[in-house]
GUVO-415344 format. One record per residue: x, z, y of N, C-alpha, C in turn. Coordinates in steps of 0.02 Angstrom, whole numbers, plus 50000, padded with zeros to 5 digits. Layout:
N
XZYXZYXZY;...
//
This chain:
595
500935212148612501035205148634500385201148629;499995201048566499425199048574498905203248621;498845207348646498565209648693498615206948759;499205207048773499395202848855499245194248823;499275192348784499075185048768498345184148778;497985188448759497355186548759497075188048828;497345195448860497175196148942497235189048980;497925187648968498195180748996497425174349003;497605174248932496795169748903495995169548957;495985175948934495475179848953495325179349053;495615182449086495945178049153495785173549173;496205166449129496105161149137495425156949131;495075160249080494545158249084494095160049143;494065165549147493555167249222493845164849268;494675162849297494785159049343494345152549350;494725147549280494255141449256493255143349282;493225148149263492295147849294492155149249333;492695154449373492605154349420492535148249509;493215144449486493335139349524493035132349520;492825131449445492665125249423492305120849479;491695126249524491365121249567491535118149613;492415122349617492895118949678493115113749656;493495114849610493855109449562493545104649563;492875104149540492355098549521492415093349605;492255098049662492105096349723492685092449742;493305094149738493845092449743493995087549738;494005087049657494165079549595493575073649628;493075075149658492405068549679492865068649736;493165072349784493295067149836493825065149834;494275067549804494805065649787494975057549752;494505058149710494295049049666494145045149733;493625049349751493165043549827493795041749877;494115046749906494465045649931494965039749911;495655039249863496025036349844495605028049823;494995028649791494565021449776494485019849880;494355021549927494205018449976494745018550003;495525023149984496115019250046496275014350013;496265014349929496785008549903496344999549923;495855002949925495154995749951495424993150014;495444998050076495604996150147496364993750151;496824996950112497424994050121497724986850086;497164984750030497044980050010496684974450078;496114977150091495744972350143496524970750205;496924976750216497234975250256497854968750263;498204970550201498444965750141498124958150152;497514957750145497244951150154497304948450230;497374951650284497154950450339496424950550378;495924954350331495294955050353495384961150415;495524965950428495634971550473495984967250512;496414964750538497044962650585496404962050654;495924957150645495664955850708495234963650747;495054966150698494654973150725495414978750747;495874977850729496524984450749496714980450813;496854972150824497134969150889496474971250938;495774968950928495484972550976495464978450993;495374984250946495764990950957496234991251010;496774987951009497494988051032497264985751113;496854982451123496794976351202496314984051225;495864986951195495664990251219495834996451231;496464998051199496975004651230497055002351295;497464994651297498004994551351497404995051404;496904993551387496234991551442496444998851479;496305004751434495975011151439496735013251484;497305012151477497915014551488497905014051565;497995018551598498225017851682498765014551678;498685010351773499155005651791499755009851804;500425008651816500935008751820501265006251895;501405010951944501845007452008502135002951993;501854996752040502444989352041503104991952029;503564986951981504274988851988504554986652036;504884989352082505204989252136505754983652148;506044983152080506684980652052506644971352051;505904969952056505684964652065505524961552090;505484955352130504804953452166504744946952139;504004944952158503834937752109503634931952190;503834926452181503474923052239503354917452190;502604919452219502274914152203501994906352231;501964900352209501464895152232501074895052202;500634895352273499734897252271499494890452273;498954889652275498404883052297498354882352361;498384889052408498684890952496499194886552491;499634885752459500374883352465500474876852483;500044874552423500124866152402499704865652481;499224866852484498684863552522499004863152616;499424869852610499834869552682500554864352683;500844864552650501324859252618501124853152617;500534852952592500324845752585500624841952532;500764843752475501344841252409501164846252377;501194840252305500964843452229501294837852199;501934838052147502094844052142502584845852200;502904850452202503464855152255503934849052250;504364847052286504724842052310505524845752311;505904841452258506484845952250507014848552307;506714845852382506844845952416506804854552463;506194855052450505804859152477506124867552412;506044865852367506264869752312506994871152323;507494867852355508224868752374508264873052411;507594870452476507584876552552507434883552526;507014882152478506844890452451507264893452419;507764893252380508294896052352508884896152403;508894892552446509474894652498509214900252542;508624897352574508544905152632508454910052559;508294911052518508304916652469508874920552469;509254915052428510164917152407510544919552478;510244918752539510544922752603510344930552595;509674931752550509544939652572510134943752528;510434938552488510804942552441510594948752370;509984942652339509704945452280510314945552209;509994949052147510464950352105510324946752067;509754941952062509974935152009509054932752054;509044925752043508494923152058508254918751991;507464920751960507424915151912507054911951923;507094903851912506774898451928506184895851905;505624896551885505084896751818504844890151844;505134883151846504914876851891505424871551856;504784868151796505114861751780505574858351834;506344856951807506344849951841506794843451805;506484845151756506954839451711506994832551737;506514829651797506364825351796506284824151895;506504821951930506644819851991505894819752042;505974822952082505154825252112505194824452181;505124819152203505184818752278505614816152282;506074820352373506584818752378506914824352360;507834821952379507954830352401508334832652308;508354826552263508684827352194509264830652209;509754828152218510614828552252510714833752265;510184835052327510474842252354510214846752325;509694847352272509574851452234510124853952171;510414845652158510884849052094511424851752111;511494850352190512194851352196512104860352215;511704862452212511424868852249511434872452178;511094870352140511154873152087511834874152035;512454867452057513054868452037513334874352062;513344877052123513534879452178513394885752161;512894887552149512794894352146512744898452090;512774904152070512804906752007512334913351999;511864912352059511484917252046510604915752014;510614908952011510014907051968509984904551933;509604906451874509124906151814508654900951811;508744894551779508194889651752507984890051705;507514885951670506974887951619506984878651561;506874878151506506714874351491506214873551420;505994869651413505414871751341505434869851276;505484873451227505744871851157505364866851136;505524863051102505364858251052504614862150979;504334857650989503764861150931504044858050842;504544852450854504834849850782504454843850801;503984842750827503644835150810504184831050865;503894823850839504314820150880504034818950940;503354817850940502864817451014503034824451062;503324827851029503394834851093504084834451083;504784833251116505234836951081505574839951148;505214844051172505344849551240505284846751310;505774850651341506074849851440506504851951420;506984849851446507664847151459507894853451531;508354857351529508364861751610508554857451670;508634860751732508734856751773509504853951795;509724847751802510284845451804510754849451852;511384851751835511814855551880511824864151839;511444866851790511354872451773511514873351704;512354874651698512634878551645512314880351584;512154880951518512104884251451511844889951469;512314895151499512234901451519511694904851551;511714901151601511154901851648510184897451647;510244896951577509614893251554509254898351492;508554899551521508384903051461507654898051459;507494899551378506694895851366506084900151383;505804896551411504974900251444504524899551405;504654899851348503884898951293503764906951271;503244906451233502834912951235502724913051146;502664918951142502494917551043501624920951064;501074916051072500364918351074499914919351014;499714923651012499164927950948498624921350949;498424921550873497644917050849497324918750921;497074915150951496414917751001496794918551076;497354915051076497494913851126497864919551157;497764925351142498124930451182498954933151167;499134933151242499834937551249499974942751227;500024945151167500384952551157501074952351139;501474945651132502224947651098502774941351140;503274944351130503634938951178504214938551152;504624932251166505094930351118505834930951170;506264935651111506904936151152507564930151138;507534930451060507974925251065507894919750998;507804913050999507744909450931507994903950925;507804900950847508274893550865507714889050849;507934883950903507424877350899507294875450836;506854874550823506564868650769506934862650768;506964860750693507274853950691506594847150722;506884841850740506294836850753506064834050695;505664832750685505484829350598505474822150624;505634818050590505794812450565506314809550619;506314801850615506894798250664506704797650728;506764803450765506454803950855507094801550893;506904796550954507414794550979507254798451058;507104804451037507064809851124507744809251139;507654811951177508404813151230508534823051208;509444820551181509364829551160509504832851197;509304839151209509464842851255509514849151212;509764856151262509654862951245509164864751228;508654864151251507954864851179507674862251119;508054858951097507874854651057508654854451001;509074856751019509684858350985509704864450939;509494861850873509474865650821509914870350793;510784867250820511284872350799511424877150859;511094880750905511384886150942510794888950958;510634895150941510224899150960510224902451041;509714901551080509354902351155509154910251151;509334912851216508994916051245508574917651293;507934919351278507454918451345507404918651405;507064916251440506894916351502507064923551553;506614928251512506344933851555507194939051520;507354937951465507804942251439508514939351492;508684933151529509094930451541509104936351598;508714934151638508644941251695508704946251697;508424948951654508754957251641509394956751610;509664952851549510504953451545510834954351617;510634948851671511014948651733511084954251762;510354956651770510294962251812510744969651800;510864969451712511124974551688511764974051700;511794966951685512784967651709513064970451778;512474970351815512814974951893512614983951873;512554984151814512424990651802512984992551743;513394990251754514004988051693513734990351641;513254986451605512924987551524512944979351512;513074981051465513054973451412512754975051357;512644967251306512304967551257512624968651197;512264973851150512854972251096512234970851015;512624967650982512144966650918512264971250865;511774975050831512144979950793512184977850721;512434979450647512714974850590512084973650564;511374977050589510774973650560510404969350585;510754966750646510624961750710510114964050765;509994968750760509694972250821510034972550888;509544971750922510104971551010509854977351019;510454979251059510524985951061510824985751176;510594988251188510564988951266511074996551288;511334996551302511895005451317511485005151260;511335011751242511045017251227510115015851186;510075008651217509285009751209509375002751172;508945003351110508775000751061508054993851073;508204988551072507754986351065507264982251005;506954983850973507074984550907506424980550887;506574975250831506294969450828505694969750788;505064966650824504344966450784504574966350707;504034967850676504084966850598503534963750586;503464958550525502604955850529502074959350502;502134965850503501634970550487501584977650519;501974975450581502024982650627501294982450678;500984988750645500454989950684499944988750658;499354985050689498914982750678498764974350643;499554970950635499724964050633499684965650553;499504959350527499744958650457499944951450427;500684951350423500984944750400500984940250432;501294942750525501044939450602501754933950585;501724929450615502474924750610502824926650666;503414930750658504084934450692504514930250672;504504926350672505214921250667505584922450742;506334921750755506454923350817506564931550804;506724932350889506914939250895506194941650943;505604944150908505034947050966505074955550962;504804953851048504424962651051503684961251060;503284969451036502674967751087502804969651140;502324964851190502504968451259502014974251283;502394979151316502084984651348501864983151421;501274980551427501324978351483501254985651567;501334982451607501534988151661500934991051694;500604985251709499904983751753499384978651753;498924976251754498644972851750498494969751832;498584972151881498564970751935499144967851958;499824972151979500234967952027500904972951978;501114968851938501644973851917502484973051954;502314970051997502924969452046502604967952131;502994967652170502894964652255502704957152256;502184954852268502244947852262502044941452340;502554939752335502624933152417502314928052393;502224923652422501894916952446502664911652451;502624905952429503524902352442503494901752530;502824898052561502784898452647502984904652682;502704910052651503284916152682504024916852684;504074914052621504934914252629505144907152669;504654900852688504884896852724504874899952781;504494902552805504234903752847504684910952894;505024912252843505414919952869505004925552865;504484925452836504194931052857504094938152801;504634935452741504914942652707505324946252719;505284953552714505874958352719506314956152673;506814958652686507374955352648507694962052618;507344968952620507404972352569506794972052507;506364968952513506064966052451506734961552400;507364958452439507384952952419508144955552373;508684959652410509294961152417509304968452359;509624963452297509784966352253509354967152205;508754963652217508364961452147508144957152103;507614956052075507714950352039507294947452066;507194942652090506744939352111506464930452043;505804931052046505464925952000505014922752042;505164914252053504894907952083504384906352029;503724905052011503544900551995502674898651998;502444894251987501794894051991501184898951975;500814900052024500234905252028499584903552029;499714896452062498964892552047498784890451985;498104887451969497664886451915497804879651897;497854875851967498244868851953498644868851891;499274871651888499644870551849499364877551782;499444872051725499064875751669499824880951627;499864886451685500644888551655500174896451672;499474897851624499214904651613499104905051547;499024911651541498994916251468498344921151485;498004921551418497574925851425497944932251391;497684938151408498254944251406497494948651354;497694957951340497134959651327496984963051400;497024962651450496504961351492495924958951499;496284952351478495764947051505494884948551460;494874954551418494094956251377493614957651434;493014955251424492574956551494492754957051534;493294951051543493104949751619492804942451649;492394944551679492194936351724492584930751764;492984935551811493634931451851494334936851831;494504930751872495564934451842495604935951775;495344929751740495694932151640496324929651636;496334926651672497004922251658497674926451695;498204926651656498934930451707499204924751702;499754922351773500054915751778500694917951726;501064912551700501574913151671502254918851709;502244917251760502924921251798502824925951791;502224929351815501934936551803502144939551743;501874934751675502064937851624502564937551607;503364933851645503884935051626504074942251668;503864941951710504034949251778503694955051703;503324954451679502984959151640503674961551588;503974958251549504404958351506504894960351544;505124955351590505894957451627505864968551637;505224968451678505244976751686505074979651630;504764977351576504914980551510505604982251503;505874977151476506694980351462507334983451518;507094981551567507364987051613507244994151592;506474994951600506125000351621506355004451548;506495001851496506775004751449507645005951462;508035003351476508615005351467508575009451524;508215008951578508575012051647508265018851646;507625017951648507015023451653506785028251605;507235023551562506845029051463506275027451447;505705023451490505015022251458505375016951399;504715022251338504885020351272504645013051272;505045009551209504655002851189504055004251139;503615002451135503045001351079503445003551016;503195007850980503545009050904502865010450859;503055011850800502785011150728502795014750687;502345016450650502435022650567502545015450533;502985019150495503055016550406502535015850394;502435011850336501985011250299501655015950254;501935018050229501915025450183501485028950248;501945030550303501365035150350500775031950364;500755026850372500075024650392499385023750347;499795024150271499425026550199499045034550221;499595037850238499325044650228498795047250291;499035043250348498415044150393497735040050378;497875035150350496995034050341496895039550266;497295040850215497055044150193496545049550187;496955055250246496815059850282496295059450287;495945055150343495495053250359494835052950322;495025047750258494565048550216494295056450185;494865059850177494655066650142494335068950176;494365070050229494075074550296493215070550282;493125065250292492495059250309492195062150227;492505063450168492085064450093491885075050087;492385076850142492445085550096491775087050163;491605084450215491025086450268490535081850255;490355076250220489905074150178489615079550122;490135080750092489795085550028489765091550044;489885094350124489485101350146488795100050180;488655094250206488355096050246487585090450229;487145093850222486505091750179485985088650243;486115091050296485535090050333485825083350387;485455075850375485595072050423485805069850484;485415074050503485585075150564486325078050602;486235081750579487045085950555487575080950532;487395079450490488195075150462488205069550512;487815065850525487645060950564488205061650659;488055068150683488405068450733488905071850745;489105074950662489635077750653490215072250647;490055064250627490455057650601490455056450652;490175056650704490205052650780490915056550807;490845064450824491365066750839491995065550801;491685065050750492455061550714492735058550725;492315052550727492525045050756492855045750829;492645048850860492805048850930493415054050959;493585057650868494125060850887494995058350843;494535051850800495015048850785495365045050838;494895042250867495015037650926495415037550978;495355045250994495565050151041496465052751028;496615053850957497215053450933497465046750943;497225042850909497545035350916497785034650984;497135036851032497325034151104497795037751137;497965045151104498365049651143499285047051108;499335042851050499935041651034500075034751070;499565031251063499635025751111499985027351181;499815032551220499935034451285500775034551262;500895038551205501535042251200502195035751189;501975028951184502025023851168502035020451071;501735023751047501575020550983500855017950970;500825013150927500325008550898500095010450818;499445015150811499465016150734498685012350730;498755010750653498025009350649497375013750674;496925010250700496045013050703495425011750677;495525003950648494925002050625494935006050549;495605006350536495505007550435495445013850447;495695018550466495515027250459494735027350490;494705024650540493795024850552493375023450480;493435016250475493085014750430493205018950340;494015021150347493925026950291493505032150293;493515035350335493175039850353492325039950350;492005032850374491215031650359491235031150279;491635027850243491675023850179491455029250141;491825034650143492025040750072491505044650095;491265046250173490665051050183489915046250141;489885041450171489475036250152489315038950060;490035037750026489875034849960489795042649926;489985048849952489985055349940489295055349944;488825055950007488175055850017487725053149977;487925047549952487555038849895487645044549814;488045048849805488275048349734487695055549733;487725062749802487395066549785486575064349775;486555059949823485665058149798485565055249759;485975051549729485825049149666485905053049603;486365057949605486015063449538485565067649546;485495068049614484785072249620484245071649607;484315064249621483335060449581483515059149534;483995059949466483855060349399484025053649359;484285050049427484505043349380484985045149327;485515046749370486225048849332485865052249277;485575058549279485655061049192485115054649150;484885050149179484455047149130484915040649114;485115039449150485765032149136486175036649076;486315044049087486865047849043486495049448967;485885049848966485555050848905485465045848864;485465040148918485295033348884486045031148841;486615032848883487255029148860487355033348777;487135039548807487305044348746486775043348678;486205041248693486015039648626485965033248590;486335029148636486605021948624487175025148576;487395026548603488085027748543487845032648492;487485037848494487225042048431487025038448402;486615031548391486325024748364486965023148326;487405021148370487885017048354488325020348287;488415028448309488665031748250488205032948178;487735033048203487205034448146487155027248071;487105021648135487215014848084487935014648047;488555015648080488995015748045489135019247991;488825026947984488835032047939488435027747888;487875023347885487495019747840487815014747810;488135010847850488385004147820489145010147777;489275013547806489965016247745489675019447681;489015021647686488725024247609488495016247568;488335012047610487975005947568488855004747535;489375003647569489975001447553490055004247486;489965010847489490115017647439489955015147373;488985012247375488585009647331488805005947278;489155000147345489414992547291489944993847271;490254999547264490874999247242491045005947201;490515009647183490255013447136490475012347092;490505015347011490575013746938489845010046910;489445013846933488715011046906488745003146940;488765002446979488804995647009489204989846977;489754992246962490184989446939489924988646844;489724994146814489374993246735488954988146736;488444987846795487854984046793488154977646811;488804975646835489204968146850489414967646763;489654971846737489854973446676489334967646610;488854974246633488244970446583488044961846588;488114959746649488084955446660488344951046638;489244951646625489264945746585489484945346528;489264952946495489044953046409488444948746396;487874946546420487334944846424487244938646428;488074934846470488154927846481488524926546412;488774931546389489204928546325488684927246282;488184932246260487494930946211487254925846245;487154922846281486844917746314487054912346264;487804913346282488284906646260488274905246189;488254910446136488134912746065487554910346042;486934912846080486414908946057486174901746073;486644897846131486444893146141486664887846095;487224892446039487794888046013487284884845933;486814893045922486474892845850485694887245863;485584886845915485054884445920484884877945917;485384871045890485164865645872484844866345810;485124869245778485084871345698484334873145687;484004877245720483344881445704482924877545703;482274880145677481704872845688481534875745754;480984870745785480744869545826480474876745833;479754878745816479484885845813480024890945835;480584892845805480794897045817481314894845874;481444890145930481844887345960481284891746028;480614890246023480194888746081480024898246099;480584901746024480254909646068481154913146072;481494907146075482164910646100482194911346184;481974906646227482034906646280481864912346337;481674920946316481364924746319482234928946354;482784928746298483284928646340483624925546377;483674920746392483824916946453483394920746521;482724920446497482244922746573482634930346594;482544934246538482914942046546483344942146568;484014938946548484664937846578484664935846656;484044930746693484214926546743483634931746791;483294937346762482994941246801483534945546824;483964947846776484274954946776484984950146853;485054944246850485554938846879485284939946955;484684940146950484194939047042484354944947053;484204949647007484234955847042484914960347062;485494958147010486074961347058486364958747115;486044949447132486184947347188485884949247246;485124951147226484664954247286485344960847314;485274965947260485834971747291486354967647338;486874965347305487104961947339487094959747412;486634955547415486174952047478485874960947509;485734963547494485434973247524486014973247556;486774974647527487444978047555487404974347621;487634965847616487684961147662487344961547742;486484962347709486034962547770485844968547799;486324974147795486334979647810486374980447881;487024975647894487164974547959486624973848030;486344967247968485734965748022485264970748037;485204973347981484684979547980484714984348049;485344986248055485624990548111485594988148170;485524981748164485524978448246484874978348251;484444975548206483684976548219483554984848256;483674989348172483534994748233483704997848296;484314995048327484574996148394484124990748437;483894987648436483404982048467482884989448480;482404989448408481734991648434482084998748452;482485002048453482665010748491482565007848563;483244999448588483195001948657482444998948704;481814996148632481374994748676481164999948704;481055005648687480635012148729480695011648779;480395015948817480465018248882480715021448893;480845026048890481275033048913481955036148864;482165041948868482775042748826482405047148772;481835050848775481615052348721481145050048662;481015042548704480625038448654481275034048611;481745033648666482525029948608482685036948550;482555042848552482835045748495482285045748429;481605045048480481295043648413481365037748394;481515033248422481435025748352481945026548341;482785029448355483315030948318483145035448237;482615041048265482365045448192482125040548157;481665038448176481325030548127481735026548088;482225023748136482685019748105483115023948033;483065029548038483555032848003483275033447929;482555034547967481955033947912482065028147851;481955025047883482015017747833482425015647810;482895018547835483545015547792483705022947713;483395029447728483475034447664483145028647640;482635027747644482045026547597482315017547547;482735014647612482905007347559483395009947495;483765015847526484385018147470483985022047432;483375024547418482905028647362482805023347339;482645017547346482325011447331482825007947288;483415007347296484055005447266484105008747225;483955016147215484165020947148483685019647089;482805016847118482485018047086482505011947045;482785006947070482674999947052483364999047004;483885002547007484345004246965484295005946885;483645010946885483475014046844483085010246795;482785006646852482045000846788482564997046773;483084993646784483684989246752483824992446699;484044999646704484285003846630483735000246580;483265002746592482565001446541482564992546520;482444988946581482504983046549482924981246511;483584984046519484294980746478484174983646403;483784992346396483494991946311482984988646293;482624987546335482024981146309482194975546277;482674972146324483044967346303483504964346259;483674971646244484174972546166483694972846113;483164977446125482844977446067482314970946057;481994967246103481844959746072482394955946052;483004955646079483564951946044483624953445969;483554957845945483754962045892482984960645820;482654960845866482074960245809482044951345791;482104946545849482384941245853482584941245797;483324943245793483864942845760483594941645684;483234947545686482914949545593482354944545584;481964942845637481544936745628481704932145555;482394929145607482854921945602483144923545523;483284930445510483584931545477483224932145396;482414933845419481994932145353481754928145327;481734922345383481514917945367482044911645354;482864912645360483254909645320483284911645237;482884918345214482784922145162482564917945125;481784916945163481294914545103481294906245087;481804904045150481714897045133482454896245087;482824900645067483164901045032482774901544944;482294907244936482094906044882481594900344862;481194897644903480974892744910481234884544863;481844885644901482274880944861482364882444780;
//
């Protein structure tokens, strides 16, 4: 049994020496690693990364091919052509009636209206509302309330049902850009005593559904699908899930999702539907299979009206940054189609936990080809391909429709190669073992003084130490004895008693000096840690540590020796007391016979 115990042993150890240099290799990147994700997921935490992952993100969709117009759509627009042939700005509710009637003849499946009209525009009111009572195939728009009392919305247009009203506002990113869009929320209360006029946007107790979502509900209902909410309030479409931002999905961190948002997937950056002119449709001159059985979206296209969004498109570009508002509702509407009907996925997300372990990854990979690879050059364009094949994943899940981080696994990845690279050249030029020699004979100092101050302890609390406290105040009692006989004596013999007093108040200095030795011991030790760490180097600190060590044998030889001349003085001192004694004592003799 002890035989296989010690093989066992035995084994283990040559494993242990064998592997150690892995182990060792391992454990450094392993530290490096875990110190630079828990850093980045911290930075992330703060919101420092958010702006470098959203540009990331504008520059997928950049990179992403366009998408065939959806068919299912068409957008007509008013142009600056429009106004200028018309001759009217704004559109005259008049003119806006003609366009929804020759429309509603092609026999579309809902029409939405993206065209304030809370408010009477021309001529042509009347027959507008009554057009809009009348029919049930269009969609008006009106604009939420911001809570202040100076804004408190648009009001929809008179004649148009609850039902048939969705809000056209947009939930826009710091910096102006479109990436998320709002399906369903509830107005803000107005703050303080506003005497607006209330309307459906501005009505705090019933939650709205949007604009662009109003249209596709419609559209779906000729596809007999309805909406259903599921018990965690998710809308849920047949079969297809539409499943609500989180404020830390993606590249966002702690984005305000109040409301029901998605991001949007956008289709195209060019023409993501068929798009008319309103004079064409005055004019007759659309097919009316553009028109029959889809959705069709009215609203402003010109620059005139300030109803644009900058998108991530809009990065370098000079002209066309701007997408008009309708557009970007046509963008959403074929989003959620294009998901329930078509199966194109919505935008999705790793957990958090996964998105830990991919920048992790990352990092290990960026620290374990740091610590192979010695020659600059080399590591140098070995991190480029890296980089460019992180990028390359990111961009290939992106395609697949998911959003994972890029800036933090990149920058893991430089961080841990970076600090892997920083740590081997720095023990190579010798700092490290000289910072390590230095710490180490800081503390051999440190142990060395303490071993001193516990023998001085030893000293004062000795027996001899304690005899010589002893003697001391036998010496105060003779003090007291002779101070008692000495009115009595003559003068002469008064003026050679004082010989013990001096003896007594020498032998008094000197067990306080000891004393005062134990006390300033301390200091002693700090002094010599002063002049050790003046040297220069780590082998000039062990010699003034030997030095120091020096001087302190030699104060405790000094203590023994000075111990010893006390023995001697204390019989000196007895024996002048003593002859004293017999002095006093003969010469009370003779002045006795005298008498």
């Amino acid at each position: 049994m002890s035989n296989l115990s010690n093989k066992i042993r035995s084994a283990a150890t040559q494993l242990s020496q064998r592997y150690k240099p892995s182990l060792t290799f391992a454990k450094s990147v392993l530290i490096a690693s875990a110190a630079v994700t828990l850093s980045l997921m911290g930075a992330r935490q703060l919101g420092i990364l958010e702006p470098i992952e959203l540009s990331a993100y504008d520059q997928m969709v950049r990179w992403r091919p366009d998408e065939q117009p959806d068919s299912r759509l068409l957008v007509v627009g008013i142009t600056e052509a429009d106004i200028q042939k018309l001759k009217q700005w704004p559109i005259s509710d008049r003119k806006i009636a003609e366009i929804l009637q020759k429309l509603e003849k092609m026999q579309p499946a809902v029409i939405g209206l993206d065209v304030l009209r809370d408010v009477p525009l021309g001529d042509g009111r009347e027959e507008l509302t009554k057009f809009l009572q009348k029919s049930d195939r269009i969609i008006g728009v009106c604009l939420v309330t911001d809570g202040s009392p100076d804004n408190p919305g648009s009001p929809p247009a008179p004649g148009l049902p609850a039902n048939r009203v969705g809000f056209a506002d947009f939930g826009v990113d710091p910096g102006g850009i479109l990436r998320r869009a709002l399906l369903f929320m509830k107005p803000p209360t107005i703050e303080g005593n506003s005497s607006a006029q209330k309307h459906l946007c501005n009505d705090n107790s019933q939650v709205l559904a949007s604009f662009n979502l109003q249209l596709a509900l419609r559209y779906l209902q000729g596809q007999k699908i309805s909406p259903q909410l599921a018990p965690d309030k998710s809308l849920w479409l047949g079969k297809t899930q539409i499943k609500q931002l989180a404020s830390n999905d993606g590249g966002y961190t702690n984005a305000d999702v109040r409301g029901y948002q998605i991001l949007i997937n956008y289709r195209s950056r060019r023409q993501v539907a068929n798009q008319v002119r309103i004079t064409d449709v005055l004019e007759g001159k659309v097919d009316p299979n553009l028109v029959k059985d889809k959705i069709v979206l009215i609203g402003y296209t010109t620059e005139t009206v300030k109803d644009l969004f900058y998108t991530p498109y809009s990065g370098r570009q000079q002209s066309k940054q701007f997408m008009p508002g309708i557009v970007a509702h046509a963008q959403v509407v074929s989003q959620i189609l294009s998901a329930v009907l078509d199966k194109r996925p919505m935008l999705w997300f790793w957990p958090e936990w996964a998105e830990i372990m991919w920048i992790s990854a990352w990092s290990i990979v960026g620290g374990t080809l740091a610590s192979r690879m010695a020659h600059p050059a080399k590591l140098t364009v070995t991190f480029a391909a890296l980089l460019s094949g992180c990028c390359a994943i990111g961009f290939g899940i992106f395609l697949l429709g998911g959003w994972v981080p890029l800036a933090a696994p990149a920058l893991a990845l430089i961080l841990t190669g970076g600090s892997i690279v920083s740590a081997e050249r720095f023990n190579k030029a010798g700092y490290g073992k000289a910072i390590s020699d230095r710490v180490k004979q800081v503390f051999k100092i440190e142990i060395d003084q303490a071993k001193k101050e516990q023998q001085v302890a030893e000293i004062t609390e000795s027996d001899f130490f304690k005899e010589l406290q002893q003697k001391k105040d036998k010496l105060r009692i003779s003090k007291q004895e002779t101070s008692e006989k000495a009115p009595s004596e003559p003068q002469e013999i008064t003026a050679s008693t004082p010989e013990l007093p001096k003896a007594e108040s020498h032998t008094d200095d000197y067990l306080a000096q000891l004393q005062e030795k134990a006390k300033q011991h301390k200091q002693r030790a700090a002094v010599t840690e002063s002049e050790s760490s003046s040297q220069t180097g780590a082998i000039e600190a062990g010699g003034g540590a030997s030095s120091a060590e020096t001087k302190a044998d030699d104060e405790f030889s000094d203590l023994q020796a000075k111990a010893k001349q006390m023995r001697q003085r204390r019989g000196a001192q007895k024996s002048i007391k003593d002859e004293k004694m017999d002095s006093l004592t003969d010469k009370e003799d003779l002045g006795g016979k005298e008498e």
